[in-house]
N, C-alpha and C positions, 0 to 999 in steps of 0.2 A: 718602180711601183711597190715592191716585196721591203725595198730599204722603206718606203715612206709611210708603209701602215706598218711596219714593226715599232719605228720612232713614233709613230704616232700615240699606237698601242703603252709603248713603254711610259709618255710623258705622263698617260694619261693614270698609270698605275703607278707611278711616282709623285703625283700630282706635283710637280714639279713645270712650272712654261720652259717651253723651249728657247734656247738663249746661241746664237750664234758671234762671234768676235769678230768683227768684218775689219781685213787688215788695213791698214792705210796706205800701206807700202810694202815692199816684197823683200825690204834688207833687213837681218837680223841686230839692230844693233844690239853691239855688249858693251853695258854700262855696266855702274855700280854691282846695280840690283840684279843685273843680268846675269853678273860675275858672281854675283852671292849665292846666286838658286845654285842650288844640289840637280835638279833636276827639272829643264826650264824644255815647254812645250812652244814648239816651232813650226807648226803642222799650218799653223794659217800664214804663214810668211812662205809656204813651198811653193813653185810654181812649176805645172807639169805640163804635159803634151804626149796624147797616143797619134804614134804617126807609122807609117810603112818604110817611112827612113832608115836606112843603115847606120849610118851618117848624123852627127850632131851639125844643128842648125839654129841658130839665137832667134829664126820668127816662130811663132806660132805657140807661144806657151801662154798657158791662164794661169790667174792667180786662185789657188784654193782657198783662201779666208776661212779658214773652219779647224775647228779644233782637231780634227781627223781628217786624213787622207783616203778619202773613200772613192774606188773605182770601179765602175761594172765591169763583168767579164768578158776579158778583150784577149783579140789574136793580135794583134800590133805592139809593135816595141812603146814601152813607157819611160818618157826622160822626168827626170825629177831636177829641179834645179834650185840651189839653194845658195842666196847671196849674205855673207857674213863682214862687219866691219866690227873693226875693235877700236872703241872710240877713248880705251882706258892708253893710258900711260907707260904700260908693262906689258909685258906678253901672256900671253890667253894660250891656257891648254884645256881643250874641252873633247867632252867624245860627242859623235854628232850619230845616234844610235833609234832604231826602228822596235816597235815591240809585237812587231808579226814576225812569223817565219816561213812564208809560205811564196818568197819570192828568193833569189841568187843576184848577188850583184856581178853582172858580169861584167861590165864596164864601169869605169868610174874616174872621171874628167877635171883637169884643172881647167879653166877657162879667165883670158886674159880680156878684163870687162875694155880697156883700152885698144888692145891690137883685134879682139877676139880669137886671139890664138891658143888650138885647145894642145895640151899635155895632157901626158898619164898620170893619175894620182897616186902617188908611191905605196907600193906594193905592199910594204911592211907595216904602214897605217889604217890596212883594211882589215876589220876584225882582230885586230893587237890585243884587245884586252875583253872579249867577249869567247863564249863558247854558242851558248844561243843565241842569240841575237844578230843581225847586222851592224854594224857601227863602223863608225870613220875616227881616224885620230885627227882633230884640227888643232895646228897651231897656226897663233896671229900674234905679229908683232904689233907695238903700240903705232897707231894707226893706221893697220892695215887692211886692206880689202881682199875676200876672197870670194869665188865663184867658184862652186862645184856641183857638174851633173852627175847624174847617175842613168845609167841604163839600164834597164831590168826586162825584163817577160814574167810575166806570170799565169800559169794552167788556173789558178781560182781567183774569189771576187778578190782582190786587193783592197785591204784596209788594214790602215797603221796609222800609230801616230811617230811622229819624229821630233827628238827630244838632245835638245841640249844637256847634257850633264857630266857632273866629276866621274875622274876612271876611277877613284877608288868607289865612289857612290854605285859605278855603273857595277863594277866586280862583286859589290855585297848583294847588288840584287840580283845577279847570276847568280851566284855563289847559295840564297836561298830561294831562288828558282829550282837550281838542279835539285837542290834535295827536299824538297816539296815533291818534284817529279819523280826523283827516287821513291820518296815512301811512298807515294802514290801508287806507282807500278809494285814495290814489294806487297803492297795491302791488296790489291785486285788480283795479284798472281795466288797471294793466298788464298782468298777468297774463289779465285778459278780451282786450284788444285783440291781445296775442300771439296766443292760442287763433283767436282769431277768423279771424285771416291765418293760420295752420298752417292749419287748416279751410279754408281758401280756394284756399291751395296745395296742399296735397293732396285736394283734395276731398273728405275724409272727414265724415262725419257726425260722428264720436263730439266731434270738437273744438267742432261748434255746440253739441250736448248737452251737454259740459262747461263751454261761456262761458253757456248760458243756466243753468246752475244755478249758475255763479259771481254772475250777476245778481243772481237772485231770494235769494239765501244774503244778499249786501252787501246787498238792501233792507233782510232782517229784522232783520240785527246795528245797522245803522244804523239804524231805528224804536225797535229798543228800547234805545238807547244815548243817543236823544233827540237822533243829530247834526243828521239830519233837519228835526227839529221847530224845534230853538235854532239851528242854523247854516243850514242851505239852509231855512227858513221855510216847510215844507212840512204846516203845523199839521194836516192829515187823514190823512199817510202812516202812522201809529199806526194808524190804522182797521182796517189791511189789513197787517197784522202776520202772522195767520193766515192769509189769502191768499198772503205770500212765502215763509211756512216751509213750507205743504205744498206749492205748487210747485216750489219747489228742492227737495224729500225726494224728490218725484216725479220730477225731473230725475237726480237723485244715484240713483237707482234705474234710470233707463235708461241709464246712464254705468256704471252695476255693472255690467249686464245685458253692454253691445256692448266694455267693455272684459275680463272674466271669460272670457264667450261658452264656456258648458261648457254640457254637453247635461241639469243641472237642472232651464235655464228654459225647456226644451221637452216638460216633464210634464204633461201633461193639467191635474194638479191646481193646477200654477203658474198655468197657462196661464186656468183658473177666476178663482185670487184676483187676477189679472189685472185682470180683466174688472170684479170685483168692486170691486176700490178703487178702479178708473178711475170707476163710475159714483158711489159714496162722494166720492171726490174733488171733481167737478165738484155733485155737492149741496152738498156743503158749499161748495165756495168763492162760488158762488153763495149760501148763505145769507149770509155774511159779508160782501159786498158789496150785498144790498139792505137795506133800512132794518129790514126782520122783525129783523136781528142785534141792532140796540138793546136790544127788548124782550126778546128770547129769548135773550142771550150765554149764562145760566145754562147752558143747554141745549145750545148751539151751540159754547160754547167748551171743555167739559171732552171733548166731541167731536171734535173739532177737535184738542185735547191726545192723546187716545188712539188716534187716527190716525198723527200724525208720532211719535210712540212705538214705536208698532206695526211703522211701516215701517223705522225708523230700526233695529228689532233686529231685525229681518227681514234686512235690507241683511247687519250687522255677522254674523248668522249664516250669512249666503251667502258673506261671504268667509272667514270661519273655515271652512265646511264647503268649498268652495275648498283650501284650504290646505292641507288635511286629503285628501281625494280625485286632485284636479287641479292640484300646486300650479305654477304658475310662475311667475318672477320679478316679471313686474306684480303679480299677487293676493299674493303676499309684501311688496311695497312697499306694496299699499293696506290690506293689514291694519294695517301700520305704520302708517299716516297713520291712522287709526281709534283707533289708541291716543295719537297723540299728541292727537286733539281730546280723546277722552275725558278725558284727562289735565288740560286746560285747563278743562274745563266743571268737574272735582269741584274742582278749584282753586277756583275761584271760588266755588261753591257754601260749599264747607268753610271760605271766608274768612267768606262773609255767615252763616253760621250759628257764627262764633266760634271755628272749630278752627284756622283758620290766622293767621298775623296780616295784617293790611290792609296792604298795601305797594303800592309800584308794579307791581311784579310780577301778583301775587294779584286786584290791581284788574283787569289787562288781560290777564289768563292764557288767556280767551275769544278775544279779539283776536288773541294769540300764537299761541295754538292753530290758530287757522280762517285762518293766514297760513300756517304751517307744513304744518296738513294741504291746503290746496289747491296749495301747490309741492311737496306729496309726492305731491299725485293725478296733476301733472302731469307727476314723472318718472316715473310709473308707465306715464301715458299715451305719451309718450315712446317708453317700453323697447316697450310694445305696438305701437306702428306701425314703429318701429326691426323690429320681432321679423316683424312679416308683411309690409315691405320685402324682408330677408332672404329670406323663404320665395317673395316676389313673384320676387327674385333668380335664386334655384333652380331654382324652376318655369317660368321665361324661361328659362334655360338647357337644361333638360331638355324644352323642348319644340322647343328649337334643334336637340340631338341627337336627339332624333324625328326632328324634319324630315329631318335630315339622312338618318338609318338610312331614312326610306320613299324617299327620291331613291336610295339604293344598291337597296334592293330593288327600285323600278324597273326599273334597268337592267338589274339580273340579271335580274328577269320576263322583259324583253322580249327582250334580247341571249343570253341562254341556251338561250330555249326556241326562239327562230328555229333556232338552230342543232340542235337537238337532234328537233326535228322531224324537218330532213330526214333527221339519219341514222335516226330510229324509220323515217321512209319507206322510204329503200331498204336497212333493214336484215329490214322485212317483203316486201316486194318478193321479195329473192333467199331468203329462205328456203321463201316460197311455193311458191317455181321451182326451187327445190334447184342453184341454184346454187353450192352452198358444198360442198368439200371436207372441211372440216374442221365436223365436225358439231355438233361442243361449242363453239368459236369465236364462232359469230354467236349463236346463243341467251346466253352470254352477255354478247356487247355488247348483244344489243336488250333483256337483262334489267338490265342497267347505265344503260340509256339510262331505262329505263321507270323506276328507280329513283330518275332524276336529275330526271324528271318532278313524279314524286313531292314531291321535296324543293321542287321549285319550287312545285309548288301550293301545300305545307306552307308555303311563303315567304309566300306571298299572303294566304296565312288568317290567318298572325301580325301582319301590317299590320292586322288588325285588333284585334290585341291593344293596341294603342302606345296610345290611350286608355280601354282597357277594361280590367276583370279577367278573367285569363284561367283556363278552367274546370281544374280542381283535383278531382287524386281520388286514389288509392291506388294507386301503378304497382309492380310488382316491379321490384325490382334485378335480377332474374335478365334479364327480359324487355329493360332498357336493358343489359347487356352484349352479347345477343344480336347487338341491333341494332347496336353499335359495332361486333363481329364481321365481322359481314356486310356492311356498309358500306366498311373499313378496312381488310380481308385484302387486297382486289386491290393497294391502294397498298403495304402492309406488302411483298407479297410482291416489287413491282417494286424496291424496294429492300433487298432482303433484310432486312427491320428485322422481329425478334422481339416480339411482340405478348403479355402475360401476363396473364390475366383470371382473377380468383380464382374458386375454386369459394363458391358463395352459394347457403342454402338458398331453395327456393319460395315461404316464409314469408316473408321478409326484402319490405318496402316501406316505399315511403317516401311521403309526401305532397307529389305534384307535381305536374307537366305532362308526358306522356312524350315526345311529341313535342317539345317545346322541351327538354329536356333531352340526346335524343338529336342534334338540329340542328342547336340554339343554342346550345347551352352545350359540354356533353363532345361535340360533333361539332368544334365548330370549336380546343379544347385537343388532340385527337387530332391533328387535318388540323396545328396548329403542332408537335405531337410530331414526324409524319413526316417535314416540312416541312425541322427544323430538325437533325435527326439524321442522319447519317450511315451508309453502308452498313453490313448487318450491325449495325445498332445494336441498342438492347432499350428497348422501354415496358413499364410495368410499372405494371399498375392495382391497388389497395388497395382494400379496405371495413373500416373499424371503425369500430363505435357510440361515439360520444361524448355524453353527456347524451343528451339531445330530438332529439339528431340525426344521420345515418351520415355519418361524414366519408370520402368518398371521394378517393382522392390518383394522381394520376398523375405518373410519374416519363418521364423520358428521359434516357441518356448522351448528347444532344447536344451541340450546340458552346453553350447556355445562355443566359441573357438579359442584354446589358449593364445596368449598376446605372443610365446615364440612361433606358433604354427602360423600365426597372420603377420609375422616377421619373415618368414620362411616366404611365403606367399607373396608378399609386394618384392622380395628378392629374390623372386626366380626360383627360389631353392626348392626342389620335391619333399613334401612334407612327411612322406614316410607312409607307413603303415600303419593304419590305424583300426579301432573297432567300435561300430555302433551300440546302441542300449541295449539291442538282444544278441549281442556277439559279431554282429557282420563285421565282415571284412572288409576293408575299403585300401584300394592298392597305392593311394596318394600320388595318384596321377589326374584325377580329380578335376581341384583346382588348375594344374596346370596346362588340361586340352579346353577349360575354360576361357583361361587366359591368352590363349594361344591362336583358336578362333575368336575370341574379339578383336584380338588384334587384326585381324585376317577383315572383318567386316566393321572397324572403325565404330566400335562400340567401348564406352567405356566402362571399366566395372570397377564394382570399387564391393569393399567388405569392413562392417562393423562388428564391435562385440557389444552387446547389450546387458544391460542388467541381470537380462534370464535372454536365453537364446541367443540366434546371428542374425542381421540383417543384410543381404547383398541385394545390392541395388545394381540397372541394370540402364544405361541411356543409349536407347536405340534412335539411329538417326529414321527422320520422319522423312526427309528429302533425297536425289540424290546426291552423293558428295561432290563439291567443290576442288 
């Protein structure tokens, strides 16, 4: 069923019909043309039989008619039988060679089509001129007939094709086999031992998790590519074929997971098929690994198959649905590396099933693929620790401007309220005693003191905002003009600077912090209005709704802001020290506890220079945030 919706799948993304060769007989003749091919497909002339037989026996074999030799996974011995006549004039030396490696020839039969009498097929004709592959050396005198079986077993699905061709033809294609599979493994060993030092230097996990699934990936391509087995002489790494596919699938899923990192795979129901494939997982590789696999592959392998399937479009849907939801530039790059293996795997496929032609290309399109898509996981991975360096960046810095903003409110706690103490003392003192002449005078200093009290405490609580969120409710605009009012007139009035506060209905709020709005933000843009305008000046406060949110604007005719100080300002920079029109001091921290609480309450501010004066504008959200 898994082979007939893959073909189905592949025809259909080929658009290509599906085209079988249905043989008419099961002898190979070698004619002319037969003798001319370089490399001549034989796979529909085989004729096989899974049986429990020891023993070779001439009933019971089918004909495969098909370009491929495709077998489900079986515990019984498989015979392959394969009838050869040479109808030329001369003698036929051909190699008679498989392009899987995931079976052993253990037996291999002459068989007399007359007496039926089987021999052994000479020893030194098996595998003579192959390092990967299987192959047979066949010669045929001019018109001779030959019959040979083969016996095999095999632990995985069985599919090959079987192929007539020249021993020099067959040596060039070993010969740029192997070293395709060399550079292959030199590039991915590079590519592991880079990973492995990033990993080391940054300390980050995800770099182990990506070099051990570049690992277990290089075992499997290598087992079933036969480099294993024919070059580094590793004759049982084939065993454990299904042990390195599903632990790299399972690697390549915790490398989705910690490079993705979107709030998916913290669903309940993830968090379930978790749990569930983890213990799936370790059943199985454990069957595969003790000897129960022999007898039970039937069972174990097409298990095993529908597992790395499973996960494999599990993965490929996480990052589409990624890309789709949350995209960003890593999950954009790994989707790409997704399509470039995918790309490679129907290649290959589409060639062995006859849609594409056999080339160099087509042969190692697998190889190509699984080179390109791990240097594409790696810039992905890359962009990802590049991208939370960056933020690592930021958040160092922003917590350098903390620091700094709780050392200023420090001082002010402490340097302010010393002073403001004493005069609450003896500003209650003489009013007790009726000391004061002037009756309205001290009530309000001690009412300005008490006020400045206030702000300090207000100062203290907001230190506690610098790593927290700070609480969020529905304040009237009406209620923060007020307070600017009341705050603002004494200064306003010492310098004769006109103050304009629009009329605002009771209705009108906004979603904020009233205290920090009044303190920290429009407190300390006023306190600069004052500061920087001139006697008899005019501030001039706005509201109008824009979108989602009231853009509140305050104006001054002052003397305005230089174009480096509002350079300083959009770049972070503390603006320094500066002095108002009657000498004040301003410590140039200013602007930046301005900017610092907007950020904090998702406001945006912005600052102009005007012809005469500054205008900062101020877009407070009316809802809450999204």
């Amino acid at each position: 069923m898994i082979n007939f919706i893959f073909r189905f799948l592949l025809l259909l993304l080929l658009f290509i019909p599906a085209k079988e060769i249905l043989a008419t007989q099961t002898i190979v003749q070698i004619n002319n043309k037969t003798f001319k091919d370089q490399n001549h497909n034989i796979s529909r002339y085989v004729e096989y039989k899974l049986t429990d037989e020891k023993h070779y026996t001439p009933d019971g074999f089918k004909s495969n008619g098909k370009t491929v030799v495709n077998l489900d996974y079986t515990n019984k011995n498989i015979y392959l039988r394969f009838n050869f006549r040479n109808t030329l004039d001369h003698s036929v030396h051909k190699e008679l060679y498989f392009n899987t490696h995931t079976f052993k020839l253990h037996e291999v039969y002459l068989v007399d089509l007359a007496s039926q009498k089987v021999s052994e097929f000479p020893v030194e004709k098996i595998n003579a001129n192959t390092t990967l592959h299987k192959s047979l050396r066949i010669d045929l005198g001019p018109g001779e007939q030959q019959t040979i079986v083969l016996k095999t077993h095999s632990l995985h699905k069985f599919d090959t094709k079987a192929l007539l061709a020249d021993t020099k033809y067959i040596q060039k294609e070993e010969q740029t086999r192997i070293i395709s599979l060399s550079i292959y493994l030199g590039f991915m060993c590079t590519l592991l031992i880079y990973n492995l030092i990033l990993g080391l230097i940054n300390r980050a996990s995800i770099y182990i998790v990506y070099s051990v699934f570049i690992f277990f990936m290089v075992n499997s391509v290598l087992a079933l590519s036969g480099y294993t087995q024919g070059i580094l002489s590793l004759s049982n790494h084939v065993k454990y074929l299904g042990v390195f596919a599903m632990i790299s699938c399972n690697y390549l899923y915790k490398f989705t997971k910690d490079l993705l990192s979107i709030d998916f795979f913290e669903s309940p129901v993830i968090k379930r098929l978790e749990k569930i494939y983890a213990v799936v997982s370790i059943a199985l590789i454990i069957s595969v690994v003790v000897p129960f696999f022999d007898s039970f592959n039937f069972i174990i392998g097409p298990l095993v198959d529908i597992y790395i399937l499973s996960l494999v479009i599990f993965i490929i849907y996480i990052s589409i649905y990624t890309n789709v939801k949350q995209p960003t530039i890593e999950s954009k790059v790994y989707l790409l590396s997704w399509l470039i293996m995918n790309i490679g795997i129907f290649a290959y496929f589409a060639t062995i099933y006859g849609h594409f032609t056999d080339n160099d290309f087509t042969q190692n399109s697998i190889l190509l693929g699984n080179m390109v898509e791990s240097f594409t996981l790696s810039i992905a991975l890359s962009l990802k620790i590049n991208r939370l360096q960056k933020e690592n960046e930021i958040n160092f810095i922003k917590n350098l401007d903390q620091q700094k903003y709780i050392r200023l409110l420090r001082v002010l706690s402490h340097d302010i309220a010393n002073s403001l103490f004493v005069i609450i003392g003896y500003s209650s003192r003489y009013l007790r005693r009726g000391y004061v002449e002037e009756t309205k005078a001290w009530p309000k200093v001690y009412s300005a003191c008490m006020h400045i009290k206030d702000i300090l405490d207000n100062v203290k609580a907001e230190q506690e905002l610098i790593n927290n969120e700070p609480h969020l409710e529905y304040v009237k605009v009406k209620s923060l003009l007020d307070n600017i009012v009341t705050i603002f007139s004494p200064q306003c009035e010492r310098k004769k600077i006109e103050i304009e506060i629009p009329q605002t209905s009771e209705d009108l709020q906004v979603y904020s912090n009233l205290a920090i709005l009044t303190h920290q933000i429009l407190g300390n843009i006023i306190s600069n209005s004052i500061k920087f305008t001139p006697n008899q000046g005019l501030i001039k406060i706005s509201c109008t709704q824009v979108d989602q949110a009231l853009k509140l604007e305050v104006y001054d005719n002052g003397i305005g802001i230089t174009k480096k100080k509002l350079e300083q300002i959009y770049n972070k920079i503390d603006t320094g020290i500066s002095f108002g029109t009657l000498g004040e001091k301003g410590s140039g921290f200013g602007y930046f506890i301005i900017r610092s609480y907007c950020e904090l309450l998702k406001i945006k501010f912005t600052i102009e220079r005007k012809p005469v004066g500054t205008l900062v504008a101020l877009y407070i959200p009316l809802n809450k945030h999204k």
